[in-house]
C-alpha positions as CSV (number, residue, x, y, z in Angstrom):
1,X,-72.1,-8.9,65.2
2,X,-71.1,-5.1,64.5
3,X,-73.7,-2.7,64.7
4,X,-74.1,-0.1,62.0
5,X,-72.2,2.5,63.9
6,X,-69.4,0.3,64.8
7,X,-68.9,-1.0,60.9
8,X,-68.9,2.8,60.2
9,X,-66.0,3.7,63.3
10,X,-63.0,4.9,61.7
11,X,-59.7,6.7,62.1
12,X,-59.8,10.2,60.8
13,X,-55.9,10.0,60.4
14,X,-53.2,7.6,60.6
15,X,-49.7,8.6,61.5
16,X,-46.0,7.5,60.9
17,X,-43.1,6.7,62.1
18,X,-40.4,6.7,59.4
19,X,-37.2,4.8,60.7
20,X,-37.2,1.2,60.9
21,X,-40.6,1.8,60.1
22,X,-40.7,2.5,56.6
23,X,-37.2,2.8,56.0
24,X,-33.9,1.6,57.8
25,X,-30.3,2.3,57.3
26,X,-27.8,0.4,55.4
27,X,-24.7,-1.5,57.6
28,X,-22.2,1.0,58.8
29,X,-24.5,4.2,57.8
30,X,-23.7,6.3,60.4
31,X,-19.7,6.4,60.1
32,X,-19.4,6.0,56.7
33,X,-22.2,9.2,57.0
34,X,-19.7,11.1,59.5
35,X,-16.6,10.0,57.5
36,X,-17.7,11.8,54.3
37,X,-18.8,14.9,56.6
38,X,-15.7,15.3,57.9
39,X,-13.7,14.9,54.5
40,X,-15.7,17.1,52.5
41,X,-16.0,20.1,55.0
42,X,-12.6,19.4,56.5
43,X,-11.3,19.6,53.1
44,X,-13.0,22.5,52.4
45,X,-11.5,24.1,55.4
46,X,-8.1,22.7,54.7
47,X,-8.5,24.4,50.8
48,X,-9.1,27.9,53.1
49,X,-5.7,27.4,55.0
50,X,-7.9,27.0,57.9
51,X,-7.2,23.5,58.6
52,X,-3.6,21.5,57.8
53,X,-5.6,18.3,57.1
54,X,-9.6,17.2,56.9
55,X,-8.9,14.9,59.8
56,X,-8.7,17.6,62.0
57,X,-12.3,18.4,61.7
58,X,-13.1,14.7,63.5
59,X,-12.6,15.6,67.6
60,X,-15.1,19.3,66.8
61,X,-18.0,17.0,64.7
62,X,-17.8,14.2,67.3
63,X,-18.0,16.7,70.4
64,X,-20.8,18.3,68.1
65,X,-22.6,14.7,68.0
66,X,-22.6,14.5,72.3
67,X,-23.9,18.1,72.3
68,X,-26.6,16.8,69.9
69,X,-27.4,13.3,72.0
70,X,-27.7,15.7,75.3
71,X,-30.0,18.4,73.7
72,X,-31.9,15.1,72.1
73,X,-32.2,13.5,75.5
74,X,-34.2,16.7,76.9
75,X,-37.0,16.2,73.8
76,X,-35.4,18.9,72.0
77,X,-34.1,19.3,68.2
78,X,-31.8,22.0,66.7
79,X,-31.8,23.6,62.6
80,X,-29.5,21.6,61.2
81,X,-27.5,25.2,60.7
82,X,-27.2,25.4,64.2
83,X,-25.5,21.9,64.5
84,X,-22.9,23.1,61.9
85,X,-22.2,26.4,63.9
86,X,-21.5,24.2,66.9
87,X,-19.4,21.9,65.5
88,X,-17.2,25.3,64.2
89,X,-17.5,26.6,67.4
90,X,-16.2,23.3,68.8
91,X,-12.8,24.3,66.9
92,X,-12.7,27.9,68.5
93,X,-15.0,30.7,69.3
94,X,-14.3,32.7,66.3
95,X,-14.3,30.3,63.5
96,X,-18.1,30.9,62.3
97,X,-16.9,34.5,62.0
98,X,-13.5,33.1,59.4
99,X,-15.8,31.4,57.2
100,X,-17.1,32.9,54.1
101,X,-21.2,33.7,53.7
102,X,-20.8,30.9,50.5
103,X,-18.3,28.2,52.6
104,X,-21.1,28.1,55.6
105,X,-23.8,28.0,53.2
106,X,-21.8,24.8,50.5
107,X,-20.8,23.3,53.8
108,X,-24.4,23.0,55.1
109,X,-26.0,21.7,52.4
110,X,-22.5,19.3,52.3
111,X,-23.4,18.0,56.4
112,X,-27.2,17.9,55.2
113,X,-27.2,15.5,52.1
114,X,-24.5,12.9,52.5
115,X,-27.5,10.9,53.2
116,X,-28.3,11.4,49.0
117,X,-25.2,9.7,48.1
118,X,-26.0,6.4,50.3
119,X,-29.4,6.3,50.4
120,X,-31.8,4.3,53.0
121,X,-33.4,0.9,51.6
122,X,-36.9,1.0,51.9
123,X,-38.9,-1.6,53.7
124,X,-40.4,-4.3,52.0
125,X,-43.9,-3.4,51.2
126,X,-43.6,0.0,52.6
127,X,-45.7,1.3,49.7
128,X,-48.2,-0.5,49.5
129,X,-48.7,0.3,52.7
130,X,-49.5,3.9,52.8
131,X,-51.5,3.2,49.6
132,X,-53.7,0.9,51.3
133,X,-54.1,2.8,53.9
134,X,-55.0,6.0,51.5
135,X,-57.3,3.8,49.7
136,X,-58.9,2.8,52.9
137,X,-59.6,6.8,53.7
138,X,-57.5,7.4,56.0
139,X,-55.8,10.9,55.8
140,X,-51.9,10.2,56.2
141,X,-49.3,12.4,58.0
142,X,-45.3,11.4,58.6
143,X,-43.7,12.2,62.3
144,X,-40.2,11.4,62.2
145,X,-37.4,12.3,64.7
146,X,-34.4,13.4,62.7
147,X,-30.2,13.2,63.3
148,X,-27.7,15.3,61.2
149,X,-30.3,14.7,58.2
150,X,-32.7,17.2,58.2
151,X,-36.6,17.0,57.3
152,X,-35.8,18.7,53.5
153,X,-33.3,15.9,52.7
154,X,-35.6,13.1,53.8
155,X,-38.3,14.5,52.1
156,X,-36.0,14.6,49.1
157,X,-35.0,10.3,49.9
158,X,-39.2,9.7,50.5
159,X,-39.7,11.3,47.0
160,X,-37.0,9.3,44.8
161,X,-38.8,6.4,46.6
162,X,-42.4,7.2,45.9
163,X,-43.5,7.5,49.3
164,X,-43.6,11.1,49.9
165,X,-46.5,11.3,47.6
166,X,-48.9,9.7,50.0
167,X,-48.4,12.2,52.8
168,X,-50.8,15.2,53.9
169,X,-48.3,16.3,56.3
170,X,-44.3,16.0,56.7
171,X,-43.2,16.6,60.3
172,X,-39.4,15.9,60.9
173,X,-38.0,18.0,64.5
174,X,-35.4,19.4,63.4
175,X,-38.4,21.6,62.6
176,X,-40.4,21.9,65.1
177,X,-37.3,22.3,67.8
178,X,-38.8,18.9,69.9
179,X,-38.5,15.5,69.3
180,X,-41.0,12.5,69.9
181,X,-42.4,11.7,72.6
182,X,-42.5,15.4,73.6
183,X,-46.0,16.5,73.3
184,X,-45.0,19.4,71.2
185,X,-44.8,17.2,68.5
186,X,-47.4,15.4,68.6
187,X,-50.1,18.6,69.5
188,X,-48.7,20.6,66.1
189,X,-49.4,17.7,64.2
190,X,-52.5,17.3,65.1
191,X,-53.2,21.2,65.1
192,X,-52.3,21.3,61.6
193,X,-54.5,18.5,60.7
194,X,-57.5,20.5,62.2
195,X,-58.2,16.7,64.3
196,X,-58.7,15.5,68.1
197,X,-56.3,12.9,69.2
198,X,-59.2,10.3,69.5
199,X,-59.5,10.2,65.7
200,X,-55.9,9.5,65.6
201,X,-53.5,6.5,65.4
202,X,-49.9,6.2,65.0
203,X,-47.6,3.8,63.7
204,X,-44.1,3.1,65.0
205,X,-41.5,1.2,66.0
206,X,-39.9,3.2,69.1
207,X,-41.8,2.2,72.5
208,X,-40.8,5.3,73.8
209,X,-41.3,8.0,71.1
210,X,-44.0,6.0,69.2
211,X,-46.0,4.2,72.0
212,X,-45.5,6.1,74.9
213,X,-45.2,9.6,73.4
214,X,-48.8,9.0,71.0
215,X,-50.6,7.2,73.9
216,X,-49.5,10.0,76.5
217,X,-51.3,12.8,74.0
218,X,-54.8,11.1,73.2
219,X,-53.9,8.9,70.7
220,X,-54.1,5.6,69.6
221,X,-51.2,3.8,68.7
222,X,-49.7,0.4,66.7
223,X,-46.5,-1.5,68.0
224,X,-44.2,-2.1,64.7
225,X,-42.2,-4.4,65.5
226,X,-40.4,-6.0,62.3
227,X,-37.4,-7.3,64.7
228,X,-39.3,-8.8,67.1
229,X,-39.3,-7.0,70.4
230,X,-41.5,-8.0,72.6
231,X,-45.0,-6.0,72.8
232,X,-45.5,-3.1,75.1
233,X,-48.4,-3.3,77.4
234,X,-49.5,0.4,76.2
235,X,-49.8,-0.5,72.6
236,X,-53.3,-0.9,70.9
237,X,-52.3,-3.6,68.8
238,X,-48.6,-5.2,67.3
239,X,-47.7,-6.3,64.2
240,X,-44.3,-7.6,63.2
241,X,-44.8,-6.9,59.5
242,X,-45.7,-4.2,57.5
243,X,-48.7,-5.6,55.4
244,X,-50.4,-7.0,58.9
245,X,-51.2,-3.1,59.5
246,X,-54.2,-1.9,57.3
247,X,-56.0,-5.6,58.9
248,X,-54.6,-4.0,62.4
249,X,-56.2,-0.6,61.9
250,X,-59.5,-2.0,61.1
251,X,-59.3,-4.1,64.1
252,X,-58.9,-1.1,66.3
253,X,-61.6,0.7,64.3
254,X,-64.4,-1.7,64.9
255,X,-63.5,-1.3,68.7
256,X,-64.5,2.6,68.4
């Protein structure tokens, strides 16, 4: 039988992971993603006289996107401005300096929110979640590693889904210029929230960024895996669905 303090032990915050964790991409996201990118900013360009066709935009935004996977391999993130300077700068050294103050800023928000037009699909009982785990106490914050969608857009996608509402705390790093697991992540989270790392757990699905990265700073953290990988042997606990987590968490609690 728990003693008193044990029944009392609890989590002063819970953090998540957002991809494949409470969201996941449709089939084919990704190219149909970079196919509209480069035919709405390539025909943009082409409109300026600056390209002959949108097509020609392709070899600069896929040498942009091997630049992006080697800066992401070191635990690092860039403004998602930056990413479309490099992609220009993929096409010559002097083409941010062609483009008109209005053409950089349309095209931005163009490479930013193709996401809006083909939205993620939420997981199934993703909401109920993060309000169970609300109603349980527990003060929420979001930590999500980010691509050529940047942290205002998905904040944008949580809100039409009703999930944005249930977060203290949005952290995406194309913000903070590091990407899970780096430390940096995790310690200006947890800064922000004013809370030791003991007091923490996180939920994700990524063994490296989610398991490894929390565990490595303090934390506690919860295996999510809804396609059935195998259980890492630094996880505090493993689920392999969403509404097994709030049980989960108060397992872990009663062990404080």
């Amino acid at each position: 039988m728990l003693g008193a303090d044990a029944e009392m032990a609890h989590f002063t915050v819970v953090t998540l992971d957002l991809w494949d964790t409470l969201i996941h991409e449709r089939p084919d996201a990704t190219e149909s993603a970079s196919s509209a990118r480069v035919r709405m900013i390539g025909g943009v360009l082409a409109s300026r006289g600056l390209l002959e066709h949108p097509d020609q935009l392709r070899p600069a935004y896929d040498r942009s996107g091997r630049y992006l996977e080697t800066v992401w391999s070191k635990g690092l993130d860039l403004p998602v401005e930056d990413q479309v300077l490099y992609m220009f700068r993929a096409l010559g050294d002097s083409w941010p300096d062609v483009l008109a103050e209005k053409d950089l800023s349309d095209i931005v928000r163009m490479y930013s929110e193709v996401i809006l037009s083909r939205p993620p699909v939420m997981l199934d009982g993703a909401r109920e979640l993060l309000g169970s785990l609300r109603g349980s106490g527990h003060r929420l914050a979001l930590i999500s590693n980010t691509g050529r969608t940047p942290g205002r857009v998905l904040r944008t996608v949580l809100e039409r889904m009703g999930l944005l509402e249930h977060f203290e705390l949005t952290a995406f790093s194309d913000e903070l210029l590091a990407r899970k697991p780096s430390p940096k992540v995790f310690g200006s989270v947890l800064a922000r929230l004013g809370v030791p790392p003991d007091s923490v757990v996180h939920l994700g699905d990524n063994v490296e960024a989610d398991i490894v990265g929390a565990k490595s700073f303090g934390m506690s953290a919860v295996q999510v895996a809804l396609a059935g990988q195998p259980r890492h042997e630094l996880a505090d606990g493993y689920v392999n669905r969403l509404d097994q987590l709030p049980e989960c968490v108060r397992r872990l609690e009663a062990k404080l």
